[in-house]
C-alpha positions in Angstrom: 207.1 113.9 167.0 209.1 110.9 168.3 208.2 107.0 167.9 210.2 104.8 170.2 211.8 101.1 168.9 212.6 98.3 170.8 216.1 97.0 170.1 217.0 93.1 169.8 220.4 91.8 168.7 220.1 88.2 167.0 222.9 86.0 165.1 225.2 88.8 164.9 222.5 91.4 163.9 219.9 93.6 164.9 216.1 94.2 164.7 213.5 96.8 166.0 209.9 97.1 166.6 207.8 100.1 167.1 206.4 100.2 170.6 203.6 102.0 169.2 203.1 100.9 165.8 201.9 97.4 165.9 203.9 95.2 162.7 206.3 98.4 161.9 209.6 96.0 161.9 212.8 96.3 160.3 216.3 95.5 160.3 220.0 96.2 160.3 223.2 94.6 160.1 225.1 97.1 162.3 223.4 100.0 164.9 223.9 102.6 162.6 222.2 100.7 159.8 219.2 99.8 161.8 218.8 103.4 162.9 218.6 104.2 159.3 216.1 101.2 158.6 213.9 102.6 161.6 213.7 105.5 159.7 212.8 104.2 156.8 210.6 101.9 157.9 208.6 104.8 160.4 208.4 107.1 157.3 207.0 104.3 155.1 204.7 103.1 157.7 203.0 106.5 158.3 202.7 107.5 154.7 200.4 104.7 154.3 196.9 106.5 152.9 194.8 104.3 155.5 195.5 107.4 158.1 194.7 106.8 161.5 197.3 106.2 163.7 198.2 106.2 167.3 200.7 109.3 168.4 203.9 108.8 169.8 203.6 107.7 173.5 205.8 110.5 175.5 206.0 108.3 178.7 208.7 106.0 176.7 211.0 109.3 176.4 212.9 107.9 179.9 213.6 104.7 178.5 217.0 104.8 177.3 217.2 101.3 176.0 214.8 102.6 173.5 215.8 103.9 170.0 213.7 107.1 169.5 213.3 108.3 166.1 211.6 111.7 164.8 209.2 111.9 161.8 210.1 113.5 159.0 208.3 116.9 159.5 206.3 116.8 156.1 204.7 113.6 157.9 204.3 115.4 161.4 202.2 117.9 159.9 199.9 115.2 157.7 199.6 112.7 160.9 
């Protein structure tokens, strides 16, 4: 299971959004540190108790300007 982040770079940084999860944001001062915040920030999102949320959308797979980041598989199976 793969959610997909938009990327933005801003004042000599980056962010991301979830393009399915609306408000799951984070940040990074390089690439490789925002790919490790989107992790983070997936895996803390979707361990919140409140449950329902919407699954990965699979059409967004093509987009290559989007970061795509798996969740961690004792998530998958809970979600």
């Amino acid at each position: 299971m793969t959610y997909h982040f938009q990327l933005h770079r801003e004042n000599g940084g980056y962010w991301a959004e979830c393009c399915e999860l609306a408000g799951c944001v984070t940040q990074g001062d390089t690439l490789d540190d925002l790919h490790g915040a989107c992790r983070e920030a997936l895996t803390l999102y979707l361990d919140e108790p409140s449950g329902a949320f919407p699954p990965p959308n699979a059409a967004l797979d093509a987009d290559h300007s989007l970061l795509k980041i798996a969740v961690e598989p004792e998530l998958a199976s809970a979600t």
